[in-house]
C-alpha positions as CSV (number, residue, x, y, z in Angstrom):
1,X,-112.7,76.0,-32.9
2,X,-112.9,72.5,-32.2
3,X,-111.0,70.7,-29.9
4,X,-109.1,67.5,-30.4
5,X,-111.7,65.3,-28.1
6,X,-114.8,66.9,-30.1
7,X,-116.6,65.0,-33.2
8,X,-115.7,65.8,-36.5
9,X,-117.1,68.1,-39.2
10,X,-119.0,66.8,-41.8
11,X,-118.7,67.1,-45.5
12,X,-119.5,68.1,-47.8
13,X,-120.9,71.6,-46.1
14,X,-122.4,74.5,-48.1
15,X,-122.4,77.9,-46.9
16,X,-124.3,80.0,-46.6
17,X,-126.6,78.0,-44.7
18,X,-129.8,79.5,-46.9
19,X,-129.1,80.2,-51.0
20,X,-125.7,78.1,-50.2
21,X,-122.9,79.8,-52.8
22,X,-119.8,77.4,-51.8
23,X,-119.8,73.7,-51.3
24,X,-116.7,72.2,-49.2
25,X,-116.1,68.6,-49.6
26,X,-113.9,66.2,-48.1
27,X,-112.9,63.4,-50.9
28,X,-110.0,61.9,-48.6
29,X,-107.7,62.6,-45.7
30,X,-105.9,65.7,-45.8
31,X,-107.7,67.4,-49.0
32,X,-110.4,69.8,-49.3
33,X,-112.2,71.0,-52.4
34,X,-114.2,74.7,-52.3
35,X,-116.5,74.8,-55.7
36,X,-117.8,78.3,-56.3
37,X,-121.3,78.5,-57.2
38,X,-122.9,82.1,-57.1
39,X,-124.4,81.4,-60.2
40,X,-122.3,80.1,-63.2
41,X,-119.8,82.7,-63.6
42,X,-119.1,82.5,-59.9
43,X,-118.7,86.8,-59.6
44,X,-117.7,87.7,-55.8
45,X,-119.8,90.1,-54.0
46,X,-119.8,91.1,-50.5
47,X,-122.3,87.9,-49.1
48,X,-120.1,85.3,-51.9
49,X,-116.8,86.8,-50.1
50,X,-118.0,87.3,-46.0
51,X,-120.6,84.3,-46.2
52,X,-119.1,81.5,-48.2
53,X,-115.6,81.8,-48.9
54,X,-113.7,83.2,-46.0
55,X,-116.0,80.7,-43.5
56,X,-115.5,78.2,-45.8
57,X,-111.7,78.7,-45.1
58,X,-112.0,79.0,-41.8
59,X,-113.7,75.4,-41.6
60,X,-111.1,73.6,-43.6
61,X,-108.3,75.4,-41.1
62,X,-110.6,74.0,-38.3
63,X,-110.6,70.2,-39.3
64,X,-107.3,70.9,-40.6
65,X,-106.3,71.5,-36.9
66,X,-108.2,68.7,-35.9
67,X,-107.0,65.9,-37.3
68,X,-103.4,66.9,-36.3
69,X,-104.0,68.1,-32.6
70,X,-103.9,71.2,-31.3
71,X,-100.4,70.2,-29.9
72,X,-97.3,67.4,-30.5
73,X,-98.8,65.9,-27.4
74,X,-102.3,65.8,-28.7
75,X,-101.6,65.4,-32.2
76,X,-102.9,62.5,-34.0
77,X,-100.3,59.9,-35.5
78,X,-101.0,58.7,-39.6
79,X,-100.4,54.9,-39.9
80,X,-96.5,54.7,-39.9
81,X,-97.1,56.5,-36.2
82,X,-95.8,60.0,-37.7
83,X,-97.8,63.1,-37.2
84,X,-100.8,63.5,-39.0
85,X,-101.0,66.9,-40.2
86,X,-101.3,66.9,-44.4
87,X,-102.9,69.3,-45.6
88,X,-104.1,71.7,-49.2
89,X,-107.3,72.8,-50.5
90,X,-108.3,73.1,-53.6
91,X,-110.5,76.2,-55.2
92,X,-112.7,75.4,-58.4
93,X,-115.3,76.9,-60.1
94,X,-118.7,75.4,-60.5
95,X,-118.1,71.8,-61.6
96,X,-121.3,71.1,-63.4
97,X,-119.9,73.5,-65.8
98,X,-116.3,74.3,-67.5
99,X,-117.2,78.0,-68.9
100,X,-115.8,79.5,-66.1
101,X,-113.6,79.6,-62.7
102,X,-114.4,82.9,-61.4
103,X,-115.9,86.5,-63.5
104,X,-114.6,88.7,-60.9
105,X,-116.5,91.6,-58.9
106,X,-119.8,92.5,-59.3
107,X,-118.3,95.5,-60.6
108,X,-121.9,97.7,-59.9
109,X,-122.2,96.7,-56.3
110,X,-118.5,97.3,-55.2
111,X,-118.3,100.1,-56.8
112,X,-120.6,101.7,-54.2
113,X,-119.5,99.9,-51.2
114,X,-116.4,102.7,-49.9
115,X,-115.9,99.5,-47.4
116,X,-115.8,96.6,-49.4
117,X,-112.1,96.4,-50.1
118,X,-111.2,97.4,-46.5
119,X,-113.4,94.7,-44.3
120,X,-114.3,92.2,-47.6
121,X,-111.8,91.8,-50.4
122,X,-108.4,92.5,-48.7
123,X,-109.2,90.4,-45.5
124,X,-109.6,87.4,-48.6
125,X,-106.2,88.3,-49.8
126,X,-104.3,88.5,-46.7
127,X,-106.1,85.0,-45.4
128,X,-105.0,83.2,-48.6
129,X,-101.6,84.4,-48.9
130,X,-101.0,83.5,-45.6
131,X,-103.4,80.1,-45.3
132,X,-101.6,77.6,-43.0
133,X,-101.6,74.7,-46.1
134,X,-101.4,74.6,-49.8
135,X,-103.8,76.7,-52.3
136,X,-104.7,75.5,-55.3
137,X,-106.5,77.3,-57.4
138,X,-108.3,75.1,-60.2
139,X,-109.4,77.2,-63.3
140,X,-112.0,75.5,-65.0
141,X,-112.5,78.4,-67.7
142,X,-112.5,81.9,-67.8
143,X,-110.4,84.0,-64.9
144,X,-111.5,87.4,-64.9
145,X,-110.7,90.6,-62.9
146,X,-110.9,89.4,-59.4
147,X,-111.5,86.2,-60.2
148,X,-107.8,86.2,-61.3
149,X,-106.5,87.8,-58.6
150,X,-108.3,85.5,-56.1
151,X,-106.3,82.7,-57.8
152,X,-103.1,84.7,-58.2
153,X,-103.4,84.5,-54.4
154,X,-103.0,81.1,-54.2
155,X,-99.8,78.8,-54.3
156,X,-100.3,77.0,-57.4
157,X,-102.7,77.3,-60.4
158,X,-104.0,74.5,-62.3
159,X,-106.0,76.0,-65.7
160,X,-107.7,73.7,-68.3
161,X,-105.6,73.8,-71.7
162,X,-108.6,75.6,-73.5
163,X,-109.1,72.2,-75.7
164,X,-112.6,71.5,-75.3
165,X,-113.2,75.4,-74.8
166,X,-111.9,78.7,-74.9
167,X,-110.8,79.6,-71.0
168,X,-108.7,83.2,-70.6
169,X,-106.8,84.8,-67.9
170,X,-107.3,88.8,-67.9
171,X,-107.8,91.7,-66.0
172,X,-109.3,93.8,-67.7
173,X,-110.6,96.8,-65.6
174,X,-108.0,98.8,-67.9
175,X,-111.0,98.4,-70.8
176,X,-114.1,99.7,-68.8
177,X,-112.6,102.1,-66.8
178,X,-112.1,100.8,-63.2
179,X,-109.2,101.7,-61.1
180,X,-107.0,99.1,-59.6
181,X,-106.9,99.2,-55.4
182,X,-103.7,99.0,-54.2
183,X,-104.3,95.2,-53.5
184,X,-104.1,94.1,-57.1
185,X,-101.0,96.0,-57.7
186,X,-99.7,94.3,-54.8
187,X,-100.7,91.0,-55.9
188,X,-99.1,91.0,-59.1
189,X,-95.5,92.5,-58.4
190,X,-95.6,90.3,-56.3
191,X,-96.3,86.9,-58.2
192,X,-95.2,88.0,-61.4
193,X,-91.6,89.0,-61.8
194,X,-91.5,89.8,-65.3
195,X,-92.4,94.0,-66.3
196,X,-93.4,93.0,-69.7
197,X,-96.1,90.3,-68.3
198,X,-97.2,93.0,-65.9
199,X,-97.7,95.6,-68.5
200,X,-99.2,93.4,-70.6
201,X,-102.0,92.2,-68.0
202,X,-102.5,95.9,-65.9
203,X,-102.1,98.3,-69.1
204,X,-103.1,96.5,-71.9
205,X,-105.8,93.9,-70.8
206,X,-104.3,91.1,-72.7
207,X,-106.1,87.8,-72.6
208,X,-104.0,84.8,-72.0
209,X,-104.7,81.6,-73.4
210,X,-103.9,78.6,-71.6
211,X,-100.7,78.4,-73.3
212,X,-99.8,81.8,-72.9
213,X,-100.3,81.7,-69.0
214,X,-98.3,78.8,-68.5
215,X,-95.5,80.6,-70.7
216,X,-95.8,83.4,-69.0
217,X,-95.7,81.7,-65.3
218,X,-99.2,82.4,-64.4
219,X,-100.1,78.6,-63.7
220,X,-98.6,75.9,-63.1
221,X,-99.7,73.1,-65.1
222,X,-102.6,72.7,-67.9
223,X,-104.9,69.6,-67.2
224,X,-106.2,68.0,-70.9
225,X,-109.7,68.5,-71.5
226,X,-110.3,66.5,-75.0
227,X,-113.2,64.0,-74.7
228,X,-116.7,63.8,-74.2
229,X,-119.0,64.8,-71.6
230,X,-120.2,67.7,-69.7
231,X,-118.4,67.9,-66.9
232,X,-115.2,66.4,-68.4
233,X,-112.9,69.3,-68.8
234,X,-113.6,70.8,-65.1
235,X,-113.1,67.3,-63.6
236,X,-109.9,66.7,-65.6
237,X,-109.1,70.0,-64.3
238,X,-109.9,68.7,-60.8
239,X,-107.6,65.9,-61.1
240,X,-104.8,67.4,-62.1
241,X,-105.1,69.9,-59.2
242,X,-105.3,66.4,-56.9
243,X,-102.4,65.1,-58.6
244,X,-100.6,68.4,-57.3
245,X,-102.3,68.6,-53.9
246,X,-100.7,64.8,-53.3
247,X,-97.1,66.0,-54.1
248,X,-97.6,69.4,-51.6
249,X,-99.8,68.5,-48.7
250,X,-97.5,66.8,-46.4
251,X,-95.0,70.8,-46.8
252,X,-97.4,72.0,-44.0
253,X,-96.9,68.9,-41.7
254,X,-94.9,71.1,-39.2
255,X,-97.0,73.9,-39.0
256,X,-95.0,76.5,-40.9
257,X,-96.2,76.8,-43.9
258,X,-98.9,80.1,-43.2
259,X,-95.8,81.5,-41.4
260,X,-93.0,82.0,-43.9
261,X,-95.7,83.0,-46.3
262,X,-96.1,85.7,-43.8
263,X,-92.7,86.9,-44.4
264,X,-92.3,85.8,-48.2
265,X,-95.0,88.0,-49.2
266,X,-94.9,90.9,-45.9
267,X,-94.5,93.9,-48.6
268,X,-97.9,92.7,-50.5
269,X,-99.7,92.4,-47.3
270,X,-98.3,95.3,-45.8
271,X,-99.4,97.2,-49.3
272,X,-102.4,95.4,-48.6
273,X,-103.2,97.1,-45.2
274,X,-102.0,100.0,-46.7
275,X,-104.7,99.9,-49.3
276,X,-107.7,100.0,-46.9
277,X,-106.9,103.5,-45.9
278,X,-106.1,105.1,-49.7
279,X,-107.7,103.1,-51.7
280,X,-111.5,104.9,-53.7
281,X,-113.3,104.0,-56.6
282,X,-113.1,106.8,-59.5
283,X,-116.8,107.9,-59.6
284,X,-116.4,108.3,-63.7
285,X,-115.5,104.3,-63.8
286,X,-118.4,103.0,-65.3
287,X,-119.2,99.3,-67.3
């Protein structure tokens, strides 16, 4: 960890350090920005998860730290001489693209790794859900399987409207045959209140539309995409997840935030534990 007399981190940083598969970047003080890039669908394996990802969060809790002090006696003041200490990150999907946020598991490899969702996917969960500033995930186009969950875990969703292309939310193990770990289940009672929406998204595999998932309370906000351009509807997406990150970041100022998660969500991480010791793959699940 770095201390509050050592130099700065610099941005942007990839990780890994070889065949990089995040990219962190630093546009201005007090916001972070993780792009996914494991390809262009962005699927989360075991290296994408323990190599790029959960590092990549524990970087932007470092500097986070840093800039306000590891103390109120070491803690750096802003301009008006308050405590420094804004803070929220932002989690997009490749941004030289707007096809998709994140396309879930590579369901194959998982499947036969009995350890994956004890010491790789559940350690994610828990680390978001409790992550000491604002989450933001930024869904740039489709949200699939795990890919949804990862940004269910977050505090707020920002999803493109589905203007300049089709983008859905769905988990849809429930049409190939995979089981759901304990984890998921978790997840969704716990950010989704409504038993129709539930069944809708465990049993039936619905897609949602961008329209639909706001409706339904599944994001937040939809960021316009209409234009031109190739990048234009994930950085539109990207601004409108800035916009957001402006009006939360100074909530985590006094160092609570990753705290009363804790408690706000203790049954889902409990469950989540939990799942590490019950959870298998069905050996008939199959693509």
């Amino acid at each position: 960890m770095l201390s509050s007399s050592q130099t700065p981190l610099r941005f942007p940083a990839s990780l890994p350090s070889t065949e990089p598969l995040v990219t962190i970047s630093y546009p201005h003080d007090g916001l972070w920005i993780i792009e996914l890039h494991n390809g262009e669908d962005s699927r989360l394996t075991k290296r994408m998860i323990d190599d790029a990802i959960r590092p990549a969060l524990d970087l932007v809790e470092e500097h986070w730290n840093f800039n306000r002090g590891s103390s109120p006696t070491t803690r750096s003041k802003d301009a008006s001489g308050r405590d420094s200490g804004e803070g929220a990150v932002i989690i997009i999907g490749k941004r030289s693209q707007d096809k998709f946020f994140s396309n879930g598991f590579e369901y194959e490899s998982v499947k036969g790794n009995p350890a994956f969702f004890n010491e790789t996917a559940n350690p994610l969960i828990a680390r978001l859900m409790t992550f000491p500033i604002p989450t933001i995930a930024a869904i740039n186009g489709h949200c699939f399987a795990a890919g949804m969950m990862l940004a269910l875990s977050c505090d707020y969703r920002i999803m493109t409207d589905g203007s300049r292309r089709r983008a859905w939310m769905c988990m849809n193990e429930i049409h190939f045959g995979a089981p759901w770990p304990l984890s998921f289940a978790a997840i969704l009672n716990t950010k989704v209140s409504d038993p129709s929406v539930r069944r809708r998204i465990a049993l039936e595999g619905h897609r949602f539309t961008p329209s639909e998932a706001l409706a339904a309370g599944l994001v937040d906000r939809l960021a316009s995409c209409e234009g031109t351009g190739a990048e234009l509807g994930t950085e539109n997406v990207l601004q409108e997840a800035m916009k957001l990150a402006k009006e939360v970041s100074a909530l985590p100022k006094q160092g609570v935030w990753g705290s009363i998660k804790a408690f706000l969500y203790r049954d889902c991480l409990e469950t989540v534990r939990l799942d590490a010791r019950t959870h298998s793959m069905l050996p008939t699940a199959r693509l």
